[in-house]
PDB file of N, CA, C and O in Angstrom, chain B, residues numbered from 101:
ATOM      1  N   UNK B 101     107.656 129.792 101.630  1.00  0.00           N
ATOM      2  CA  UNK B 101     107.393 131.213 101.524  1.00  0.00           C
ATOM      3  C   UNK B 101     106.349 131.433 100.434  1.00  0.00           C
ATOM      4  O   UNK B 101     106.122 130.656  99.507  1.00  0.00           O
ATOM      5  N   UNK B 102     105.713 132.657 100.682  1.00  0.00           N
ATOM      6  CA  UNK B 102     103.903 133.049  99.687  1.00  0.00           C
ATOM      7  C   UNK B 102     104.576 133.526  98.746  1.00  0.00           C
ATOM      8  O   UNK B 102     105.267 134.473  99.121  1.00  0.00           O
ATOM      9  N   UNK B 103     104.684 133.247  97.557  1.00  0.00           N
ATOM     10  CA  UNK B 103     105.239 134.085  96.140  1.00  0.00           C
ATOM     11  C   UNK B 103     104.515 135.542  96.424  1.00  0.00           C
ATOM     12  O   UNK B 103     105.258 136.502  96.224  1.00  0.00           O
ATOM     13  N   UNK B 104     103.288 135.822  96.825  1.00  0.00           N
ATOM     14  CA  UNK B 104     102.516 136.870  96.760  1.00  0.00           C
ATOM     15  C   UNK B 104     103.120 138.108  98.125  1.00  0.00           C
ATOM     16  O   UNK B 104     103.299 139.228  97.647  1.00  0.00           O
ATOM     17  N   UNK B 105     103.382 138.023  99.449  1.00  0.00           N
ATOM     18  CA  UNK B 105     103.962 138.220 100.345  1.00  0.00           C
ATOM     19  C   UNK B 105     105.046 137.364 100.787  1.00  0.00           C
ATOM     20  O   UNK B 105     105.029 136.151 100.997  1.00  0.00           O
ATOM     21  N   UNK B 106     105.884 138.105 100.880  1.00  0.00           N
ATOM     22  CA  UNK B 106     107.570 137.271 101.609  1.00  0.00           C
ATOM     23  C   UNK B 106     107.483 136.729 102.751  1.00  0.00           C
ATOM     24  O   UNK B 106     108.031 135.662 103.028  1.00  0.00           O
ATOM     25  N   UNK B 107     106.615 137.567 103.734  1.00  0.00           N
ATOM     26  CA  UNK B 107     106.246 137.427 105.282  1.00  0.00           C
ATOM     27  C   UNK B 107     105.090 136.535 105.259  1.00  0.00           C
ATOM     28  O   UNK B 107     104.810 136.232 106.419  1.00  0.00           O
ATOM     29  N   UNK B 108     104.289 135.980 104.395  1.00  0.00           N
ATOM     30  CA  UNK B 108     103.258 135.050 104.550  1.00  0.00           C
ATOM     31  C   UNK B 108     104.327 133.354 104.233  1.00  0.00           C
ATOM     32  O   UNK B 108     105.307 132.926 103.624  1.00  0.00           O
ATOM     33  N   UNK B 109     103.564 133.071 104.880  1.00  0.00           N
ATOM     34  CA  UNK B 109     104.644 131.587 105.093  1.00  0.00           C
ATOM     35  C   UNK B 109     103.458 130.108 105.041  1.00  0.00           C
ATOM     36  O   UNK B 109     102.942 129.746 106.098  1.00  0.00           O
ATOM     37  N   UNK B 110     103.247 129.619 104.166  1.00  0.00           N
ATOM     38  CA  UNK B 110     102.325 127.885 104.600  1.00  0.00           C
ATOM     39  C   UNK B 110     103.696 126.719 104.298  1.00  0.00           C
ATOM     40  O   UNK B 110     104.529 126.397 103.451  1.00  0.00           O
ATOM     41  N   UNK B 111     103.279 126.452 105.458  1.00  0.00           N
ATOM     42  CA  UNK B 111     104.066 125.026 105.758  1.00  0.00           C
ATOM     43  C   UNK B 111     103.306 124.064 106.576  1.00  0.00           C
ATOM     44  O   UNK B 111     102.645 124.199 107.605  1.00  0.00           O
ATOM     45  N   UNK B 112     103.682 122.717 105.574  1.00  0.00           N
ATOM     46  CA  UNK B 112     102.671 121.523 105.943  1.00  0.00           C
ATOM     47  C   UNK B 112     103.814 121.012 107.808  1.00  0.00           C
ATOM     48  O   UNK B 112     104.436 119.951 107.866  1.00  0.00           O
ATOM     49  N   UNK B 113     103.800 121.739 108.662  1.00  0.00           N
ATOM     50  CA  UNK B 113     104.752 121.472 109.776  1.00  0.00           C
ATOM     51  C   UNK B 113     104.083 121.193 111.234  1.00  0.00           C
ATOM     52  O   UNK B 113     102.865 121.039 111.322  1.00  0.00           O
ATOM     53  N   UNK B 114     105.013 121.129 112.478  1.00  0.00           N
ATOM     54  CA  UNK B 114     104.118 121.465 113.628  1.00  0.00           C
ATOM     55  C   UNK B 114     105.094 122.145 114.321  1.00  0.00           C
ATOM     56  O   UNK B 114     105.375 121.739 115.449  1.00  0.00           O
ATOM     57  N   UNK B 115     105.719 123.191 113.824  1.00  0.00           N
ATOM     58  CA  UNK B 115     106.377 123.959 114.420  1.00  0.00           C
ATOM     59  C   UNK B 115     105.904 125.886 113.473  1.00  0.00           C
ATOM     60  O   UNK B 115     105.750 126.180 112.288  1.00  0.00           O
ATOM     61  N   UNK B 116     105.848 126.543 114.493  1.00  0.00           N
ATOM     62  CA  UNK B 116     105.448 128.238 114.221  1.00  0.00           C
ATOM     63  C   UNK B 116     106.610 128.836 113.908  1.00  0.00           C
ATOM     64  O   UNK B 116     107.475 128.761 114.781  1.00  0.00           O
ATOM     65  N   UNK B 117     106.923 129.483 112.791  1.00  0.00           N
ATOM     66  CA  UNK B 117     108.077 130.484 112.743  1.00  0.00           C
ATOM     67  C   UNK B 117     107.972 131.797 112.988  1.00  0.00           C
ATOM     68  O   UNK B 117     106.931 131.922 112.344  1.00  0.00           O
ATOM     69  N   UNK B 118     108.224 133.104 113.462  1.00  0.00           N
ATOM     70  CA  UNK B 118     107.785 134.249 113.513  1.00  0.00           C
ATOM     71  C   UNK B 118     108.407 134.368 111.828  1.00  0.00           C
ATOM     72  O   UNK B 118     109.269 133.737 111.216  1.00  0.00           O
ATOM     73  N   UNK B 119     107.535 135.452 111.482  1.00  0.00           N
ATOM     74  CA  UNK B 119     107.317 135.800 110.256  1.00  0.00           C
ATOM     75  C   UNK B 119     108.305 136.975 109.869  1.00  0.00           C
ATOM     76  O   UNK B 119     108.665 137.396 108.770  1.00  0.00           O
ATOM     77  N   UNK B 120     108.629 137.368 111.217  1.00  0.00           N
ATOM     78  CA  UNK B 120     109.868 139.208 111.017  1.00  0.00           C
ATOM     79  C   UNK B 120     111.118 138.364 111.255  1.00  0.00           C
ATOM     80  O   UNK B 120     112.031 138.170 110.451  1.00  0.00           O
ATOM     81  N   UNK B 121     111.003 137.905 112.475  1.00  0.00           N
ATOM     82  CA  UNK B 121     112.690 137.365 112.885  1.00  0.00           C
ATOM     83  C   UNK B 121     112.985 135.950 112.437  1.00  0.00           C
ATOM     84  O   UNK B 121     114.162 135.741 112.146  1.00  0.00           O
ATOM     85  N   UNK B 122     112.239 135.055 112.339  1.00  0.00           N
ATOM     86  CA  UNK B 122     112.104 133.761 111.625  1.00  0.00           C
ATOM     87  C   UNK B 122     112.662 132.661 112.466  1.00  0.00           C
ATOM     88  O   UNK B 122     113.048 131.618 111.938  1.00  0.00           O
ATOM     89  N   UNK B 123     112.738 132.920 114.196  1.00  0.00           N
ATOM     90  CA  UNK B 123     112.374 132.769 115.300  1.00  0.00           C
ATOM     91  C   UNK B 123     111.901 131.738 115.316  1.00  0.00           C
ATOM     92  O   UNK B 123     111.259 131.814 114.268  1.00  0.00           O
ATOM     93  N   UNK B 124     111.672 130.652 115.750  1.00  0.00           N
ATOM     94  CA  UNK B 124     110.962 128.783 115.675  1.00  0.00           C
ATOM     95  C   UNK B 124     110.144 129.148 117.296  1.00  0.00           C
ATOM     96  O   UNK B 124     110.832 128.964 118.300  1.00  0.00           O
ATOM     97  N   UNK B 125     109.444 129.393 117.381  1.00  0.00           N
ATOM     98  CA  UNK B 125     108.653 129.001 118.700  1.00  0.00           C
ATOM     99  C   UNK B 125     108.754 127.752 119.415  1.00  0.00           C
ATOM    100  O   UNK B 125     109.166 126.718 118.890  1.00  0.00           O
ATOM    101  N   UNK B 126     108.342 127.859 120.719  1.00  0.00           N
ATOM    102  CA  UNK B 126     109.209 126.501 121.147  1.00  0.00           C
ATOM    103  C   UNK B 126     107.488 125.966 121.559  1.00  0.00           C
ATOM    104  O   UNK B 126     107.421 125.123 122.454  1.00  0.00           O
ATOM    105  N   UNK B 127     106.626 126.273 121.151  1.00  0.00           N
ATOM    106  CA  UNK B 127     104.936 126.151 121.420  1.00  0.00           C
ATOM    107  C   UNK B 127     104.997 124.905 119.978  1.00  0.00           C
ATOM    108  O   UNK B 127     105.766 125.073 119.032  1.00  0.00           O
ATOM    109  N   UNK B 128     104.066 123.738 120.077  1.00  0.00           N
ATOM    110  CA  UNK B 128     104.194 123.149 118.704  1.00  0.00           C
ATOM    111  C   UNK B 128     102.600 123.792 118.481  1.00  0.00           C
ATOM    112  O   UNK B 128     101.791 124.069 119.367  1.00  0.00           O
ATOM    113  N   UNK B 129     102.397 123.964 116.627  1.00  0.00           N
ATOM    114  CA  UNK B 129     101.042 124.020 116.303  1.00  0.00           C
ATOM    115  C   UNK B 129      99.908 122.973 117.168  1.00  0.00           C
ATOM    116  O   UNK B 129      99.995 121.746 117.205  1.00  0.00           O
ATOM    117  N   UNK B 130      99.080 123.624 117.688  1.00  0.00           N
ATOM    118  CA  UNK B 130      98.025 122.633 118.397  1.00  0.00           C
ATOM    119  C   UNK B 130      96.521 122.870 117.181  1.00  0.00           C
ATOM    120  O   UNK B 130      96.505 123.752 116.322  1.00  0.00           O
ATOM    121  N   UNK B 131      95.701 122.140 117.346  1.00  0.00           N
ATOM    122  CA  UNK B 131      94.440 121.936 116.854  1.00  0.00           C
ATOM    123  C   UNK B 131      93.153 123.344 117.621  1.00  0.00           C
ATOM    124  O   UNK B 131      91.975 123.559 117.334  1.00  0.00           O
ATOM    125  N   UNK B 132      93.796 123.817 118.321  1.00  0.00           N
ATOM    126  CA  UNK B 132      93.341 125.221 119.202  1.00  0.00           C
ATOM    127  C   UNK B 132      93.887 126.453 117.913  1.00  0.00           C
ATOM    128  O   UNK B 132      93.155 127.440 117.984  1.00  0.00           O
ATOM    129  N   UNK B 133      94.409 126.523 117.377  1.00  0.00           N
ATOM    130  CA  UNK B 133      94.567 127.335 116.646  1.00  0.00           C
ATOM    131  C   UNK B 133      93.927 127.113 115.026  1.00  0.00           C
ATOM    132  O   UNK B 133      94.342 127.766 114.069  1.00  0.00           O
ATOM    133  N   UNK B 134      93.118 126.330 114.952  1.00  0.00           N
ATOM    134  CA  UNK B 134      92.303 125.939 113.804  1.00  0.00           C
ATOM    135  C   UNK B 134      91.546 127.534 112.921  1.00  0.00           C
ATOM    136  O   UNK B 134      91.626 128.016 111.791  1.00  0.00           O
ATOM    137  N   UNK B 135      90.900 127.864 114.102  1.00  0.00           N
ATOM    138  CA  UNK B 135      90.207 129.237 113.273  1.00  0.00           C
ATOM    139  C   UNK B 135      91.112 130.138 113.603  1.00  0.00           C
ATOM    140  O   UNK B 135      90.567 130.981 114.315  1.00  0.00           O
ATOM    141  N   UNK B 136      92.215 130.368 113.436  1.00  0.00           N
ATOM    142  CA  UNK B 136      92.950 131.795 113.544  1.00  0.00           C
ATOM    143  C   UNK B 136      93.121 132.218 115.435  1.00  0.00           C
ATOM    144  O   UNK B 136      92.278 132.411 116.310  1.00  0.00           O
ATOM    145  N   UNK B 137      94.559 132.221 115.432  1.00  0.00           N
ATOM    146  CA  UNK B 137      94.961 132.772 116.798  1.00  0.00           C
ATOM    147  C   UNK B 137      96.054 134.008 116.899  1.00  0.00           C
ATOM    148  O   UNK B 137      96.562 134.271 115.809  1.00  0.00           O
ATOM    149  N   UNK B 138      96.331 134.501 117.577  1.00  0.00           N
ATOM    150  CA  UNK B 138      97.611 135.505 117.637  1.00  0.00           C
ATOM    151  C   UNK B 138      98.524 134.923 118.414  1.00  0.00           C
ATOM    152  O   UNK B 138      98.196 134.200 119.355  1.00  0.00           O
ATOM    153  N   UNK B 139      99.591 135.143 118.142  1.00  0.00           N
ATOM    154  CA  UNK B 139     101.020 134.447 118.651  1.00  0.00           C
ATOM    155  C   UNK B 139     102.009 135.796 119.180  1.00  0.00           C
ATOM    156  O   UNK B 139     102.480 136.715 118.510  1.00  0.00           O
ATOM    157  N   UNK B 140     102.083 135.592 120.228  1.00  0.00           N
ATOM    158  CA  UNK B 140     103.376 136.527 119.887  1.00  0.00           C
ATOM    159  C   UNK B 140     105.329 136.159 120.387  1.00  0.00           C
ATOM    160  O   UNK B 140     105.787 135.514 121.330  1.00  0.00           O
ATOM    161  N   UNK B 141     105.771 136.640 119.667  1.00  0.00           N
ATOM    162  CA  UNK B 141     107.486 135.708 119.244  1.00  0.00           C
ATOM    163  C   UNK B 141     107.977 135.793 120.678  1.00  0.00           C
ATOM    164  O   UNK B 141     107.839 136.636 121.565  1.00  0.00           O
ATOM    165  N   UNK B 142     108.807 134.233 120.562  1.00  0.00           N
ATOM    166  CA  UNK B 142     109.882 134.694 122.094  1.00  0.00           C
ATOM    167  C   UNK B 142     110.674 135.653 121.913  1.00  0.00           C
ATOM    168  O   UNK B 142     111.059 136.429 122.787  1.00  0.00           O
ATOM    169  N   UNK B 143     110.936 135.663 120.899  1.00  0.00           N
ATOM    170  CA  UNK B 143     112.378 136.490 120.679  1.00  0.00           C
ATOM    171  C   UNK B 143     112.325 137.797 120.129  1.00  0.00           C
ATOM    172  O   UNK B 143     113.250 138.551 120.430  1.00  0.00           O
ATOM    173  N   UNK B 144     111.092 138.373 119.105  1.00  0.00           N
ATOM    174  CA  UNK B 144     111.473 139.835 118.730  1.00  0.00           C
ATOM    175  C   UNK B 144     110.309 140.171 119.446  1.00  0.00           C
ATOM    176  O   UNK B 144     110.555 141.282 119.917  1.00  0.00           O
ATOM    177  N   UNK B 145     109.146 139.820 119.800  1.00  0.00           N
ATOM    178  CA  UNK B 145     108.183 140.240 120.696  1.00  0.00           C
ATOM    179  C   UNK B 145     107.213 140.694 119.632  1.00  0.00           C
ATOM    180  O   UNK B 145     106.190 141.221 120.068  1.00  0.00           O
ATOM    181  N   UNK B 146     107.348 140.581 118.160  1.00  0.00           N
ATOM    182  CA  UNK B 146     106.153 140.953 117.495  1.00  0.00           C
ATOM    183  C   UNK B 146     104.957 139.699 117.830  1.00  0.00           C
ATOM    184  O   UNK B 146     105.131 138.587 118.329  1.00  0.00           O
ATOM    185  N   UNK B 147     103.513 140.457 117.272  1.00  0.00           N
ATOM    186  CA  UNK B 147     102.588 139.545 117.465  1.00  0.00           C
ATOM    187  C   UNK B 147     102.252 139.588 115.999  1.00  0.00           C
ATOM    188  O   UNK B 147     102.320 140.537 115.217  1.00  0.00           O
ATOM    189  N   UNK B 148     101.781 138.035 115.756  1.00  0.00           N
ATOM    190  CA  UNK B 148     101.564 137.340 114.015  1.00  0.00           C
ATOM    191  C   UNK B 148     100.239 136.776 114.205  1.00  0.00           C
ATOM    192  O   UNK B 148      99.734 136.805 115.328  1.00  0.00           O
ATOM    193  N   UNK B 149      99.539 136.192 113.074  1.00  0.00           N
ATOM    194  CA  UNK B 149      98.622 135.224 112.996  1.00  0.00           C
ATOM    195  C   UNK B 149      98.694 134.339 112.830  1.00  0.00           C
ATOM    196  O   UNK B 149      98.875 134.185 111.622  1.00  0.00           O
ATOM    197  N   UNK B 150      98.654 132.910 113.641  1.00  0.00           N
ATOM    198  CA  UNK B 150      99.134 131.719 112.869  1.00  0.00           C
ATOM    199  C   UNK B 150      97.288 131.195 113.088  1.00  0.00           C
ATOM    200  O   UNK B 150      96.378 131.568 113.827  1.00  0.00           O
ATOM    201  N   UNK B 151      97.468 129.891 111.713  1.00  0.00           N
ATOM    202  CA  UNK B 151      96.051 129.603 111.400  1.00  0.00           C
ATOM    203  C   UNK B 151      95.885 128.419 110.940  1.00  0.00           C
ATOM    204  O   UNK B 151      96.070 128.370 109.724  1.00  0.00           O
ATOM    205  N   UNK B 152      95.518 127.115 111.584  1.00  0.00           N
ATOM    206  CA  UNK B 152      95.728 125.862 111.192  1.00  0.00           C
ATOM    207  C   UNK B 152      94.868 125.255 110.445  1.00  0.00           C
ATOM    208  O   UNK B 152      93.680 125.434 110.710  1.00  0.00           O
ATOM    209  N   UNK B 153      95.203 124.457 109.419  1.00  0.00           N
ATOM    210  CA  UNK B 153      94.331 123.391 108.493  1.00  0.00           C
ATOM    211  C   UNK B 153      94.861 122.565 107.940  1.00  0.00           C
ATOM    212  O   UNK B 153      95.934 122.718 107.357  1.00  0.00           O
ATOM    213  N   UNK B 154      93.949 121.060 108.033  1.00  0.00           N
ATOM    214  CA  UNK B 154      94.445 120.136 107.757  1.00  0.00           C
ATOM    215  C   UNK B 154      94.049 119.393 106.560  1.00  0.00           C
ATOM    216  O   UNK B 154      92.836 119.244 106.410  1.00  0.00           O
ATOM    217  N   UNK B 155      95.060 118.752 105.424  1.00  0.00           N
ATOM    218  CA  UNK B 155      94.873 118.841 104.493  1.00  0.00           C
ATOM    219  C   UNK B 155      94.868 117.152 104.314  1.00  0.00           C
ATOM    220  O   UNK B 155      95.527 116.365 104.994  1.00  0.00           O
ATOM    221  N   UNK B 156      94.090 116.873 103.389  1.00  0.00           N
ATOM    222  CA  UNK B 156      94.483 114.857 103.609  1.00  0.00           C
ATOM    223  C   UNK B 156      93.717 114.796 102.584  1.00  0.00           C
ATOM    224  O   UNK B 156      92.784 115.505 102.205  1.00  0.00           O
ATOM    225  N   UNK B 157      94.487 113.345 101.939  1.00  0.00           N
ATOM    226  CA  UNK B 157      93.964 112.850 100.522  1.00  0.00           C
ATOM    227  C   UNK B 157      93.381 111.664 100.762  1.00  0.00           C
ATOM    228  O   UNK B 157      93.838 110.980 101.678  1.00  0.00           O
ATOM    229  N   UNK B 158      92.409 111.249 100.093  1.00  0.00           N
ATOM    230  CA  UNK B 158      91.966 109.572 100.162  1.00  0.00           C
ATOM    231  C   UNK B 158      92.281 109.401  98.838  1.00  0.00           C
ATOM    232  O   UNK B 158      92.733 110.316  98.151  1.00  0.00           O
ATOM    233  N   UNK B 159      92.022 108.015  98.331  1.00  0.00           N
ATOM    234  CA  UNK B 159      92.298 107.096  97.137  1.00  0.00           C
ATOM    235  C   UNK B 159      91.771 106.099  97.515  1.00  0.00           C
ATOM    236  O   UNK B 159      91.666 105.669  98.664  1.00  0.00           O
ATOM    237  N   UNK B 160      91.249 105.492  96.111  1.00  0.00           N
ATOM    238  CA  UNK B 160      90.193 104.124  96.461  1.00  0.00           C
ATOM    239  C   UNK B 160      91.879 102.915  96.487  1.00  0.00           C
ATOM    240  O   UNK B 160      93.062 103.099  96.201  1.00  0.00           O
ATOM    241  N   UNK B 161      91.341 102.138  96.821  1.00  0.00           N
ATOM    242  CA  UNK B 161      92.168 100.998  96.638  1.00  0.00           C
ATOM    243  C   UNK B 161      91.644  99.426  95.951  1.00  0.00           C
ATOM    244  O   UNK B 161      92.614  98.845  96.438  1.00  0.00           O
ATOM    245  N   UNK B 162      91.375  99.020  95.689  1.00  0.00           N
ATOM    246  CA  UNK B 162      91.138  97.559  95.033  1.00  0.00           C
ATOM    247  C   UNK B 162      91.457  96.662  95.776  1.00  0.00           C
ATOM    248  O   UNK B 162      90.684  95.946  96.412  1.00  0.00           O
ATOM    249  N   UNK B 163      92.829  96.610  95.762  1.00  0.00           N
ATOM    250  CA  UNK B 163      93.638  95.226  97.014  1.00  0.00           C
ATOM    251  C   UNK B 163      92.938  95.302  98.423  1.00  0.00           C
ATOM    252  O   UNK B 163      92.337  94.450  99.078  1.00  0.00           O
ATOM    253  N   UNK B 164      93.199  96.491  98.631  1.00  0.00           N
ATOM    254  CA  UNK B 164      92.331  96.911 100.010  1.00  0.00           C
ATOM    255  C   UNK B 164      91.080  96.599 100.440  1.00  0.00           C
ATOM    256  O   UNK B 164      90.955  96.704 101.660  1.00  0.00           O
ATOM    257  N   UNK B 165      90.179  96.274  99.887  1.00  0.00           N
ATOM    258  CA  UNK B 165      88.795  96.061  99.282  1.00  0.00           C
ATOM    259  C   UNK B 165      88.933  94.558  98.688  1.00  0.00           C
ATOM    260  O   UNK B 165      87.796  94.298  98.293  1.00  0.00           O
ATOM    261  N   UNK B 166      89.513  93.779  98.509  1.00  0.00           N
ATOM    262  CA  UNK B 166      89.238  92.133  97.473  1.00  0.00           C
ATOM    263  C   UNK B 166      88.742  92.148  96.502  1.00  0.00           C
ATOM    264  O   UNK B 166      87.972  91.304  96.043  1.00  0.00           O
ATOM    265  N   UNK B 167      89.306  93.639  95.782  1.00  0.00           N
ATOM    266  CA  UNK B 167      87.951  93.593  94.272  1.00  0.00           C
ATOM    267  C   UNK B 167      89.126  93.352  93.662  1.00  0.00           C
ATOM    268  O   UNK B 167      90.218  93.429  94.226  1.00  0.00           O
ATOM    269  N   UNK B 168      88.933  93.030  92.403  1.00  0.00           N
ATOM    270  CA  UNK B 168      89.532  92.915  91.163  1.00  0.00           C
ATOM    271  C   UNK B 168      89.874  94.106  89.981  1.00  0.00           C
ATOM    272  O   UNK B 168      88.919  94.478  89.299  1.00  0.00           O
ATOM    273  N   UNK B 169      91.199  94.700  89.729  1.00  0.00           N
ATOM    274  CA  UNK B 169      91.761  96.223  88.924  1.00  0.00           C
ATOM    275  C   UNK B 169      90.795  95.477  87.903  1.00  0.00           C
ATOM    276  O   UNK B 169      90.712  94.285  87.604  1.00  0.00           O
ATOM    277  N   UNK B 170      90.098  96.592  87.476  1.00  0.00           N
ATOM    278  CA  UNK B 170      89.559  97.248  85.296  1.00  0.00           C
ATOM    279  C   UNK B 170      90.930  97.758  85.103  1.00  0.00           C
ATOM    280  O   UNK B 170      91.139  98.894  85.528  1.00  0.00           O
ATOM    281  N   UNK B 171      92.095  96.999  84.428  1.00  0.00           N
ATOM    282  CA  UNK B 171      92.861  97.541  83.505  1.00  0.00           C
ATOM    283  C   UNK B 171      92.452  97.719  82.405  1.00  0.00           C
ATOM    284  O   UNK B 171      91.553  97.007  81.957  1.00  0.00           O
ATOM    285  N   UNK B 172      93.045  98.778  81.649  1.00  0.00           N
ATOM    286  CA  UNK B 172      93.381  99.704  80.812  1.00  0.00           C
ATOM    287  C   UNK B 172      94.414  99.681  80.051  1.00  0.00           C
ATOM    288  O   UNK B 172      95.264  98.872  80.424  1.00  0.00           O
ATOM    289  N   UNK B 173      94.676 100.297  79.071  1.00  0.00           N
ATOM    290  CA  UNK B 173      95.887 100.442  78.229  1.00  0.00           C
ATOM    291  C   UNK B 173      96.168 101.768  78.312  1.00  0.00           C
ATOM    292  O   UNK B 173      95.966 102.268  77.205  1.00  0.00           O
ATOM    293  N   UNK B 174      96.850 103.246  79.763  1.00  0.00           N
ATOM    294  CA  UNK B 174      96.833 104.363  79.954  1.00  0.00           C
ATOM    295  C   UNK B 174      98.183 104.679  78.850  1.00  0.00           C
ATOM    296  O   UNK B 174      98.096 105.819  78.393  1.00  0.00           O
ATOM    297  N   UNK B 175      98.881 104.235  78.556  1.00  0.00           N
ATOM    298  CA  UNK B 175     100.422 104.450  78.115  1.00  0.00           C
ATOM    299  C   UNK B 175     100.986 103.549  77.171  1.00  0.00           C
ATOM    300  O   UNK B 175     101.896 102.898  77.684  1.00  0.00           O
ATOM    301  N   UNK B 176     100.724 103.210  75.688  1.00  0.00           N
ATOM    302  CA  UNK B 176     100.735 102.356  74.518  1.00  0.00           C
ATOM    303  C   UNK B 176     102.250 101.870  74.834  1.00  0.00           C
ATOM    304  O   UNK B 176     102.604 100.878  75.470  1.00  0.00           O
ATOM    305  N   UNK B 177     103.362 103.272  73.940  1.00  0.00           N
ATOM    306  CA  UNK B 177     104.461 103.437  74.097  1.00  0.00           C
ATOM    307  C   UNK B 177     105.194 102.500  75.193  1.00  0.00           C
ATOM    308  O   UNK B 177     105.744 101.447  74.868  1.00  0.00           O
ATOM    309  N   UNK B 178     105.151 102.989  76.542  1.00  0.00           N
ATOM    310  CA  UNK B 178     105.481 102.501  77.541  1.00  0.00           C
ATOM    311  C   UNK B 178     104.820 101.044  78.171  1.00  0.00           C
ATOM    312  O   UNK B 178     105.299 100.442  79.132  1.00  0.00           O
ATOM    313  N   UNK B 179     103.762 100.679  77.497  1.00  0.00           N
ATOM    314  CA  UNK B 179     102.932  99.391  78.186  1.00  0.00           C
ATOM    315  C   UNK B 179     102.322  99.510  79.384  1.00  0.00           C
ATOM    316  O   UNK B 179     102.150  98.458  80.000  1.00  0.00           O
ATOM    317  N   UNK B 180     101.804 100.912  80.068  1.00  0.00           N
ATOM    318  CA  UNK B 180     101.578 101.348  81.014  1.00  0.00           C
ATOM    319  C   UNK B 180     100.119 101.117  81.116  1.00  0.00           C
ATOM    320  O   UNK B 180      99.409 101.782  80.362  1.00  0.00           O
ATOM    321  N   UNK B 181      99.569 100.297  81.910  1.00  0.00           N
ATOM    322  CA  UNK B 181      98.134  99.924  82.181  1.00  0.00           C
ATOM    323  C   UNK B 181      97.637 100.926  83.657  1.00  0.00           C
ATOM    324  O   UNK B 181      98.451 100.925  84.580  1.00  0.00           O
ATOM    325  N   UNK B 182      96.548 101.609  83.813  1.00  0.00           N
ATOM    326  CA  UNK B 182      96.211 101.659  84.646  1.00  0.00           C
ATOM    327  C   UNK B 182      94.776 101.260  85.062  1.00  0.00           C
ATOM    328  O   UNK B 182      93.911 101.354  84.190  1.00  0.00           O
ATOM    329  N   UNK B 183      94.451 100.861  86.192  1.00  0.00           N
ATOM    330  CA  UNK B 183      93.075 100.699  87.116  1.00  0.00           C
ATOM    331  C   UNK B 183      91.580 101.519  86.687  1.00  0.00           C
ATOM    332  O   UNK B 183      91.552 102.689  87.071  1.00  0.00           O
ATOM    333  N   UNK B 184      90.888 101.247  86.267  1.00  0.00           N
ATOM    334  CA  UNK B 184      89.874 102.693  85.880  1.00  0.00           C
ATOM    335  C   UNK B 184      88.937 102.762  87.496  1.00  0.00           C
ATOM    336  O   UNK B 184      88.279 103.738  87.855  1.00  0.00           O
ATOM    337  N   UNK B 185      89.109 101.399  88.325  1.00  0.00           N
ATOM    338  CA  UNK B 185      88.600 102.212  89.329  1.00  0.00           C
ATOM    339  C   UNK B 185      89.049 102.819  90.555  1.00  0.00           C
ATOM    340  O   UNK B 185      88.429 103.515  91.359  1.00  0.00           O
ATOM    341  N   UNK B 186      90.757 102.255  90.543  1.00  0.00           N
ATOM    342  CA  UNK B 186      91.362 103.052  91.591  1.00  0.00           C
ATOM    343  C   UNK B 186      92.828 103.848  92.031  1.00  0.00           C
ATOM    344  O   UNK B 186      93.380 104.418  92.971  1.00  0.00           O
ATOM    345  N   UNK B 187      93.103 103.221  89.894  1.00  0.00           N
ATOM    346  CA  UNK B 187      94.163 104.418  89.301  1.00  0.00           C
ATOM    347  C   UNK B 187      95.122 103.729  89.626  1.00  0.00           C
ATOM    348  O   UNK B 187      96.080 104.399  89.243  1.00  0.00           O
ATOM    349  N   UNK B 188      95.572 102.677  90.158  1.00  0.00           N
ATOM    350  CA  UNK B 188      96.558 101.837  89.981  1.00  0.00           C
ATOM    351  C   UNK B 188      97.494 102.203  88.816  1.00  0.00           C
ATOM    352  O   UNK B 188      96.929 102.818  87.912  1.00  0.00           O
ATOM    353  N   UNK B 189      98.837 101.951  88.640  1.00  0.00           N
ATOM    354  CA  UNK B 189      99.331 101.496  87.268  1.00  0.00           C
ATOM    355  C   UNK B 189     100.551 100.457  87.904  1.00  0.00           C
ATOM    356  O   UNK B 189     101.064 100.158  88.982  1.00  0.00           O
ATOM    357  N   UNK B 190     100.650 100.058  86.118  1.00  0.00           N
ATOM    358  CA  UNK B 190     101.272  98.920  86.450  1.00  0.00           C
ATOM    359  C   UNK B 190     102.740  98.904  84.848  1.00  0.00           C
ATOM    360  O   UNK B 190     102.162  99.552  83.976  1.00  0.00           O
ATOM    361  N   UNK B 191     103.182  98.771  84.664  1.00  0.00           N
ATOM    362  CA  UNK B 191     104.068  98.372  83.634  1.00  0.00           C
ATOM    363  C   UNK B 191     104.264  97.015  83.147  1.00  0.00           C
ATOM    364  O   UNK B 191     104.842  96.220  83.887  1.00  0.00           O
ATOM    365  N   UNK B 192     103.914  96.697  82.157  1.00  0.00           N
ATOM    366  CA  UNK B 192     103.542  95.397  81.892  1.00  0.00           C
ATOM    367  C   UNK B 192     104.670  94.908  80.728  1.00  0.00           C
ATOM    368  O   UNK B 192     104.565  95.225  79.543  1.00  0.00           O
ATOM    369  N   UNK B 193     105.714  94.120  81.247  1.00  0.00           N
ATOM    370  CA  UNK B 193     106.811  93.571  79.960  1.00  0.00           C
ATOM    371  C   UNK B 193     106.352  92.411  79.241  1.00  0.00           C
ATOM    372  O   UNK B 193     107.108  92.220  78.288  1.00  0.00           O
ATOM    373  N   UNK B 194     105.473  91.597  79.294  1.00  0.00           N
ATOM    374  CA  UNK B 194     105.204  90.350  78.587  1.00  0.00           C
ATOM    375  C   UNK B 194     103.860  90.766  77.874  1.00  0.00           C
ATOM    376  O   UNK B 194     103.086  89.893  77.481  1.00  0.00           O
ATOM    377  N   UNK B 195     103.534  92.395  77.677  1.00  0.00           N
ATOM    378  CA  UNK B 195     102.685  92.311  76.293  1.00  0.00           C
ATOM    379  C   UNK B 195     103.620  92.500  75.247  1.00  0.00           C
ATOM    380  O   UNK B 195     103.246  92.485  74.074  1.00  0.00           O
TER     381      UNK B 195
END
């Protein structure tokens, strides 16, 4: 639920909720609704906006690649080394 509106709703899902009755549509989110579509509920018959986007992270990897981690000393206290080029960490007991 939107802290800002009660009735605004983002969820990382592939299922539509109506926004009044809270109703699950039996339609799954498709890639057709990317720029904004209108829906309207099986069940209370209002019509909503649902509006799809897809969200995805990359990260480098090292292992992935055959390169070799630049450790670091990120965390003294703890012995916590991390990667400077692909953010790895590691906990290290034999420093």
């Amino acid at each position: 639920m939107n802290e800002i509106h009660p009735k605004f709703e983002d969820k990382f899902d592939t299922v539509v909720k109506c926004p009044y009755c809270g109703h699950i549509q039996d339609d799954e989110v498709t890639y057709d609704l990317m720029d904004g579509d209108t829906v309207e509920c099986e069940n209370c018959g209002k019509k909503f906006w649902v509006n799809v986007y897809i969200e995805y992270l990359t990260t480098p990897d090292c292992e992935l690649n055959h390169e070799k981690h630049e450790w670091v000393l990120y965390d003294k206290e703890h012995n916590i080394y991390m990667c400077k080029k692909c953010g790895q960490t590691e906990v290290r007991y034999d420093v």
